[in-house]
Structures are given as structure tokens and as C-alpha cells.
N, C-alpha and C positions, 0 to 999 in steps of 0.2 A: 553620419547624418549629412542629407545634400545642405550646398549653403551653397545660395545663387552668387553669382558675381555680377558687377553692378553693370555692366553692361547688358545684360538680361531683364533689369527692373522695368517692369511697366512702364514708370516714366517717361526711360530712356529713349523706348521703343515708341512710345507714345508723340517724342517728339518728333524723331525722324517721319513717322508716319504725316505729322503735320505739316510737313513741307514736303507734299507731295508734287508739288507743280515741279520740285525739282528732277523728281524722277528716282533720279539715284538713292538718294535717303529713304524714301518708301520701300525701294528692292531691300535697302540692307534691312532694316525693318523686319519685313517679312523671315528672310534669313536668320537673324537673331532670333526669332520667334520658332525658328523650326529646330536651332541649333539647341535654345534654350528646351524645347520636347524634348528632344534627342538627350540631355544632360538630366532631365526628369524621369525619362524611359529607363536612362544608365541605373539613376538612383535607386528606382523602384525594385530593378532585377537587383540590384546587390544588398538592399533591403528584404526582399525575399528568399534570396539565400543565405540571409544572416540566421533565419529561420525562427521570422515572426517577432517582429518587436512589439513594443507594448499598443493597446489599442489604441493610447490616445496620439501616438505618434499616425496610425492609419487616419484619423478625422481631423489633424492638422491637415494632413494632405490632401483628402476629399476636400477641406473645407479651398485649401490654395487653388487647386484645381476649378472649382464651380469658380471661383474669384475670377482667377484666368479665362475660362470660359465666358462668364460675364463682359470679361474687355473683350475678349476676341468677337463678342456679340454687336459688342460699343462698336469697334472698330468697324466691323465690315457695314454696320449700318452707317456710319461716317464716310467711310470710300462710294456706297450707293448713294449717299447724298451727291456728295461730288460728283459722281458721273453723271448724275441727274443734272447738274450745272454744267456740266462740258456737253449736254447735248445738243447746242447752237452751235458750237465752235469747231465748224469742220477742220484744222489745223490738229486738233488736238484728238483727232481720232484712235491716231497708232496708242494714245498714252491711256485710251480709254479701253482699249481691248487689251495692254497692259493690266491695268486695274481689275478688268474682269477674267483674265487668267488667275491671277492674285486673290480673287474672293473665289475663284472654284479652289486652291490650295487651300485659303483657311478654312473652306466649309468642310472641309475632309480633315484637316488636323482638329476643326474642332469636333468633328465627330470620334475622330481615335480619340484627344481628352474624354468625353464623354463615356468610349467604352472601358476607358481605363478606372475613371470614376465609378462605374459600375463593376467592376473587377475589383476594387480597392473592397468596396460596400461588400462584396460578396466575401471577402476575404477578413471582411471587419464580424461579418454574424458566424461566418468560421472560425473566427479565435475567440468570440464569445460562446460558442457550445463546448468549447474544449476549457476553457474555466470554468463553465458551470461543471461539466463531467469532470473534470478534477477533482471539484469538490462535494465531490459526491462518490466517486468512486467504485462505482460498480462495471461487475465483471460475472459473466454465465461462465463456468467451466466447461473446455469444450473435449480436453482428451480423458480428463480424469484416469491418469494410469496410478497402477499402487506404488510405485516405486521413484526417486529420483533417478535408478541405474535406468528403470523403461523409457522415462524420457531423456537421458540422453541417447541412448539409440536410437530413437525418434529422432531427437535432434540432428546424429550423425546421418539417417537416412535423408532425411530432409534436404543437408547440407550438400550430399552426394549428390542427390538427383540435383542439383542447382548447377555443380561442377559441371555436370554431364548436359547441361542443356548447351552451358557458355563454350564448354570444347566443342560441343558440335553443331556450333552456332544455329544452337535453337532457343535462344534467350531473347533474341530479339526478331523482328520483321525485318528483311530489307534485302536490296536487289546490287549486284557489286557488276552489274551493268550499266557502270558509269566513266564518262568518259571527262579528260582534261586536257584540255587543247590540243586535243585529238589521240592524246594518249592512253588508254583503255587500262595499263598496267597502273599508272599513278591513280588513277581515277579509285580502280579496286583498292588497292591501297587505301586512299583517302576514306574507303566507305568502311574498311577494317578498321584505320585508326579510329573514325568517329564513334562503332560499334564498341570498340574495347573504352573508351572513353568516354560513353553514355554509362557503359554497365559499371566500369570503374566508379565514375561516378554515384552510380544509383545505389552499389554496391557499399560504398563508405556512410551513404547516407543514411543505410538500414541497418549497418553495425552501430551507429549511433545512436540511434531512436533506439535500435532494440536490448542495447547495452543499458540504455537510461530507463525503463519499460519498470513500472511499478504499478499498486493496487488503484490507485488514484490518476494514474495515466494512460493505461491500457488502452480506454477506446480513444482519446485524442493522438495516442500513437498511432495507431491505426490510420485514422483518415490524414497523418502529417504523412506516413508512408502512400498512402493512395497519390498524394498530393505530390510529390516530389514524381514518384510514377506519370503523372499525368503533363508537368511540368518539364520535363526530360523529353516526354515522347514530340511536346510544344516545339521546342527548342532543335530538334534535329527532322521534321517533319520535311525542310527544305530537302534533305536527303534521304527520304524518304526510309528512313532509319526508326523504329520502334521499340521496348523493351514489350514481351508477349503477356498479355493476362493470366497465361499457365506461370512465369517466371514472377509475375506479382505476387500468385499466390501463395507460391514456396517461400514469399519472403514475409507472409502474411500469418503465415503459420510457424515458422519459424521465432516468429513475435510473440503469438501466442504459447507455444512450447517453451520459450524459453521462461517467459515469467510462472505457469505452472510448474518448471522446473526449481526455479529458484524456492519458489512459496513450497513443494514439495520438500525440498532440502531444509527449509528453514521449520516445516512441519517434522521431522525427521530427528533433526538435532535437538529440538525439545521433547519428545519421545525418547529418545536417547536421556536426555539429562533428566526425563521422567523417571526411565527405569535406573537410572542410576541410583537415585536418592530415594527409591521405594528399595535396590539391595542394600543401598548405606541402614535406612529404616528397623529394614530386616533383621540385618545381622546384628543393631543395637538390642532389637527386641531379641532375639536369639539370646545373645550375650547375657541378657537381664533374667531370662527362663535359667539358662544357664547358672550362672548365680544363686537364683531362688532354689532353684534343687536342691547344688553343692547345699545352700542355709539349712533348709527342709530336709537334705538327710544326715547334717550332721548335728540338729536339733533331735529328730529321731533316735543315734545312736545313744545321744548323752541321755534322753528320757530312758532307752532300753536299758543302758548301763546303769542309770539309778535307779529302777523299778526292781532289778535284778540284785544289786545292793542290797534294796531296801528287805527282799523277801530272807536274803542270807540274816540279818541283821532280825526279824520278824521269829527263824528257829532257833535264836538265842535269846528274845528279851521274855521278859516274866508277863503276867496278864495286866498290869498296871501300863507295861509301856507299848502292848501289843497294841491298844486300840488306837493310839497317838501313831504309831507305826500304818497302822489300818486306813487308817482318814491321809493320810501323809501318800501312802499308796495309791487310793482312788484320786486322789490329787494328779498324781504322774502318769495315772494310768488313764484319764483325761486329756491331758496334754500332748500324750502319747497318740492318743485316737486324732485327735485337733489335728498334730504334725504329722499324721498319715494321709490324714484327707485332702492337707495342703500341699504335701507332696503330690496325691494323688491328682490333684488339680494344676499342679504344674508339668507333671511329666504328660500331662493329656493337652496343654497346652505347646507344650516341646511339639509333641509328635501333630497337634493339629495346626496346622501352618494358616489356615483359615480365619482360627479363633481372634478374636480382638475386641476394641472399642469403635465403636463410631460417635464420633464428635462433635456438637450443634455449637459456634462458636461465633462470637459476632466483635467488631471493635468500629464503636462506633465516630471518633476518633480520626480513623485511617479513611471506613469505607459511609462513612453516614448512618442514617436510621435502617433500618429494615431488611440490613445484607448481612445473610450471613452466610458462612464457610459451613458444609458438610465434608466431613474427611473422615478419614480410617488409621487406625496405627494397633500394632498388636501389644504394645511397651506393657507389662506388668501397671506402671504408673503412666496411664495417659497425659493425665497431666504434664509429663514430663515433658511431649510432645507440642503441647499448645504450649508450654513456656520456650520450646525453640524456637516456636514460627512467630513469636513474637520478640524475638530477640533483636534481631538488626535490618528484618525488612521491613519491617514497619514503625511509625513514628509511638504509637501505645501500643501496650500489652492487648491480651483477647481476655473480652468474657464468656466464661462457657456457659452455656445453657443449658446441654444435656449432655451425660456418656451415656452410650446405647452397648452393653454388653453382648455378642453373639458368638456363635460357634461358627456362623460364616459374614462374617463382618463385610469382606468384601463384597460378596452379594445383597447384603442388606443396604451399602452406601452405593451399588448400581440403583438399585431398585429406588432409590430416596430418588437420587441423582434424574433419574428415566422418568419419575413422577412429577418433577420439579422444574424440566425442562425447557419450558416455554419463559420461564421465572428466572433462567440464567442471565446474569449480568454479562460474560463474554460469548456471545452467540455464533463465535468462529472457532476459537481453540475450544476443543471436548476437556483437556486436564484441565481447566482454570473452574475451582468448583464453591464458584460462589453465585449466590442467590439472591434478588431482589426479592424477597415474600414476606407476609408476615408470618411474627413468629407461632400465632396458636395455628395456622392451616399446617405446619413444621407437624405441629406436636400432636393432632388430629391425625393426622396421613401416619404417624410413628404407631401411635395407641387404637387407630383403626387395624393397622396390616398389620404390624409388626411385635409389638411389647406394648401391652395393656398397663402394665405397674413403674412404666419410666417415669421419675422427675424431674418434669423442667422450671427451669429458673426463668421467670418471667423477666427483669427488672436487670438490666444493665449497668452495672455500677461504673465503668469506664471513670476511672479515679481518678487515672493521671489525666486524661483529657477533659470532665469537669473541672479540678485545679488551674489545669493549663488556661483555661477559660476565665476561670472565677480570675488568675493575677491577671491575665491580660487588660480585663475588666478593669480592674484594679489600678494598674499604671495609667489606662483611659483618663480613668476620671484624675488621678494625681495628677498628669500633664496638662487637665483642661480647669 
């Protein structure tokens, strides 16, 4: 931060200015007056390349500014007072066309204050649109490719043509017919070095921006890239030295590619850890089919085995113990039909990869009143499901509402999901499948399309987070 030295203070300046009849104190004056711009000029460029300090440090400095301006206003209307008084005293003429070289100076640095103060303002409603767009965050997609691999070859294309502007010095404007005290070779020189040291330049300061580039700073990147572009081209204009608006663009886009890269990749890895835990899902319901068969056909043998028993056992007993035999049979021979159809219901589950539950489940607890999760799982006990996902991500358990039994489960939890879709609580990621709705439009949309005879649990009993409440309560009032 600048910090004046006190030979610079108003004051100081103020009194030298005051004893003008001596002449010399008035020159130095002045000087200190220009040296003290020059040391403000300094501050400002290395305040601008620190890149952007806080706003209220820009309206100190507007505010110091007009202050300064103000005395330099004081001041020159004090020296035309004065020369108004020196206009009888023909002796003192040299000192008065002194004085009026001295007010043509300060009318011109106070006009650079002036355009600087207006630079500073311009520069102050410029970091106020990139606070507001920060906090707001929005971004139009502009390549939309399927893949992170498509854009980094974008990116790599991108990156190439940049290469190929700077080798063949098409990156920038400029003319290496320049000559240095009469030397035509330094001179080209001089206009190489300052072209590699523009782009040098421009070049670190778009891996920066583009390296820090997120959903909430996209477009203030943007125009800080325009900005530094436009500031660069300021800055070597003496040498008539340019960076081209074709080379803007590649770096402009580059910006943009790069943060749909990243958002693609980070779309990608949760897709990934999606399908991960839909095969983890799988193979537990597998396992569980599995299982229930092994049960269900060795339920079967041991019925077949005693049904078979029973008939051996039936051509040796006498008519008193046949009928006890008889009733004892239609018994197994029951149980038998029961353990077929269960079978039969599991191995058609095996074979249909489709079949499952769909799950109306809500906790009011974690997500509030009126959110709930629709999901799928094929598990024998769905249940067993909603007691995972209430294990360790969340602070309470779920209450369920409804299991929706289908032969395509997964098309019936699109079909909810595609109905329900304006009603999604996370309106970016498609896998996060929970709902702001109430719960009877839920159960209306199910027994309109889907399943006429489902039951849903109207009433949330959410136990552990009424408790959690009720002692909270509780300690409340014991501390007060």
C-alpha cells in the first residue's frame, strides 16, 4: 500500500508555495507536486497488477485524489490572485510569466488527476459487477462436448494454434523497423525483446486466471482476461507493439474449455462412482436371489422327501391311522405347492434383472418437510436398503412411505423421476433423486399411471429427530 512521505504532504507544499516572492520555494513546490503524481502513478500501476484490491481501498484513493485536486484548485486560484497583485510592478514581470508557466503545468496535471479519478471510478463499478457475478454464478455452456477426452483435445487444439501464432510472430501487431541511435539491429532486437515480454507477460497472467476459473467466477474471469489484454496493449503502445484480438480469443476460449473440462471430469467421476454402487447394489441383490433359491429348493426337497415318506408309511398303516396320515399329507402337499411358487418367484427374479422395489422415503430430520427420495433397489428386503442409506450419511434414519413392486422398476423410478422433474431439489446433477413435492401429488401420479392398490404411509414418524428435539427443548428450559 502507497504511504506518502512527509515531504509530499499538502502542508509542506503549501508552505513553500507561500513564499513565492522568493522564487525558488515555489519551483521546488511545484516539483514535489509532480514528483509526489509520479510516486501516486507508481502506486496505482502496482496496485493494478497486484490484481484488484478490495473496493474500499479504490474510494480511499478517489476520495485522496478529489482532496488533492481540490488544493491544486486552491492553489492555482492563490498564484492568480498574486499575479493579479504583481500587475503594477513592472520589475517583477520575469516572475510573473514564471507563475504563468507554473499554472499552465498544474492545469494539465490536474487534469491527468482528474482522468485518473475517472479510471479509478471505472475500475471501482468494474470490481463491483464481478462481486455481484460471483455471487450469483451463472454460466451458458458453450462447447458442450460428451466427453472430458473431447475436450482435452480441444484444449490441445486450442493450445497448438496459440503456439503457432507466437512462432510465427502472429500473436501480436508490430513493426521491428525500429531504429536505436542509429542502430536498426538493437532496435529489432528491442521490439523482439518487448514482443516476448508482452506475451510472456499476458501469457502467465491467463494461466492464472484460467488455472483459478470456477462456476461462480467464469464471467469475472473473463473480463479480468479482456482487462489485462487491453492493459498490456496501454503499456507498450510507445512501441507500437500489440497482443492481436485473434490471440485474445484463443485465450478466451481456452478459459471457457478449460472450466467445462473440469465440470465434465467432475460430472464423469460421479457417473462413475454412480455405476459403481448400482454394481455393488446389484451383486448384493444377486447374492440375496441367490440365497433365497439355495432356501426355496432345499425347502422343496425336504417337503418332497416327506410327502414321499409320508405315502410309504400311508401302504402300511391300518384305516384308523390312514386318515391322520391323509390330513398330515394335504398339509405337505400345501407347503409343497407354497415352496414352488416361491421358488418360482425367485428364479424369475434371478433371471429378470429389471424386477425390483421402488421406494418413497423421506427424513425429515436431515432434508425438512416435504423432500422426499425416490429410488430403486432389487434386494429381496428393500428395506434392507433404506436402512443403508440411513446409516452414516445422514444424521436420522428414513421413513418410508411406500414400496412400489415392478417387473421394471427401473423404468417406473425414470418415469416418477421425468414426472417430478421441475420438483427436484438439485436442478444440476440428474443422480441426486430427491424431491421438493407434497407427499399425496407422489401418491396420485403412482395410482393414476402406475399401481392402483399401493399403500402409502401418510405420517412421518421421524422418532429420533422428534426426541432429538423434544431433549433439546428440554435442556432449554433446565438452563433457563
Amino acid at each position: 500500500m502507497y504511504k506518502e512521505k512527509w515531504y509530499y504532504s499538502a502542508w509542506f507544499i503549501a508552505l513553500l508555495a507561500a513564499a513565492w516572492l522568493l522564487i525558488i520555494p515555489p519551483i521546488i513546490a511545484i516539483i514535489l507536486i509532480f514528483k509526489r503524481y509520479q510516486e501516486l502513478k507508481k502506486a496505482r500501476i502496482e496496485w493494478e497488477n497486484s490484481g484488484f484490491d478490495e473496493l474500499t481501498n479504490i474510494r480511499e484513493k478517489v476520495v485522496e485524489l478529489e482532496t488533492e485536486y481540490q488544493q491544486l484548485s486552491n492553489k492555482k486560484q492563490h498564484i492568480l490572485d498574486s499575479l493579479e497583485e504583481l500587475k503594477p510592478i513592472e520589475d517583477l514581470s520575469s516572475t510573473k510569466q514564471q507563475l504563468s508557466s507554473q499554472i499552465n503545468n498544474l492545469n494539465s496535471k490536474k487534469q491527468d488527476i482528474s482522468n485518473e479519478i475517472m479510471t479509478l471510478q471505472s475500475e471501482s463499478e468494474l470490481l463491483k459487477d464481478e462481486i455481484l457475478m460471483q455471487s450469483f454464478g451463472f454460466y451458458e455452456t458453450k462447447y458442450g462436448l460428451e466427453s472430458s477426452s473431447l475436450y482435452k483435445e480441444k484444449l490441445d487444439e486450442i493450445r497448438t494454434e496459440q503456439k503457432r501464432l507466437v512462432k510465427e510472430r502472429e500473436a501480436t501487431y508490430h513493426t521491428l523497423d525500429w531504429t536505436i541511435g542509429n542502430d536498426k539491429k538493437k532496435g529489432k532486437e528491442f521490439i523482439l525483446d518487448t514482443i516476448k515480454l508482452t506475451l510472456r507477460a499476458f501469457n502467465n497472467e491467463c494461466d492464472n486466471i484460467i488455472s483459478k476459473v470456477k462456476f461462480n467466477n467464469i464471467t469475472a474471469s473473463e473480463k479480468r482476461l479482456v482487462k489485462v489484454f487491453e492493459d498490456l496493449n496501454k503499456l507498450t503502445d510507445m512501441q507500437r507493439v500489440a497482443i492481436t484480438p485473434e490471440y485474445l480469443d484463443l485465450k478466451l476460449e481456452e478459459l471457457s474449455l478449460k472450466y467445462e473440462f473440469e465440470q465434465k471430469k467432475q460430472e464423469e467421476k460421479e457417473e462413475q462412482q454412480a455405476i459403481k454402487e448400482q454394481m455393488r447394489e446389484e451383486a448384493r441383490a444377486l447374492k440375496e436371489l441367490e440365497k433365497a433359491k439355495e432356501k426355496v429348493e432345499k425347502e422343496e426337497k425336504h417337503f418332497s422327501q416327506a410327502i414321499e415318506k409320508m405315502n410309504q408309511q400311508l401302504q402300511k398303516a391300518n384305516s384308523e391311522e390312514q386318515q391322520k396320515l391323509l390330513d398330515k399329507l394335504r398339509e405337505l402337499e400345501a407347503q409343497l405347492e407354497l415352496t414352488k411358487r416361491n421358488k418360482e418367484d425367485v428364479i424369475n427374479r434371478v433371471q429378470n434383472t429389471r424386477a425390483g422395489y421402488v421406494y418413497i422415503i423421506s427424513n425429515i430430520g436431515s432434508f425438512g418437510e416435504s423432500v422426499y427420495k425416490i429410488g430403486m433397489t432389487r434386494r429381496l428386503e428393500p428395506l434392507d436398503r433404506v436402512k443403508e442409506l440411513g446409516d452414516a450419511s445422514v444424521p436420522f434414519t428414513f421413513d418410508v412411505h411406500a414400496l412400489i413392486f415392478s417387473e421394471d422398476a427401473p423404468a417406473l423410478e425414470s418415469a416418477l423421476h421425468r414426472a417430478l422433474s421441475d420438483k427436484k431439489v438439485n436442478k444440476v446433477n440428474d443422480r441426486k433423486e430427491f424431491f421438493r413435492v407434497d407427499l399425496k401429488e407422489i401418491e396420485e401420479l403412482v395410482k393414476r399411471n402406475h399401481n392402483k392398490i399401493v399403500e402409502f404411509t401418510k405420517l412421518a414418524e421421524a422418532e429420533e429427530f422428534r426426541k432429538s428435539v423434544e431433549m433439546a427443548n428440554h435442556s432449554l428450559h433446565s438452563v433457563s
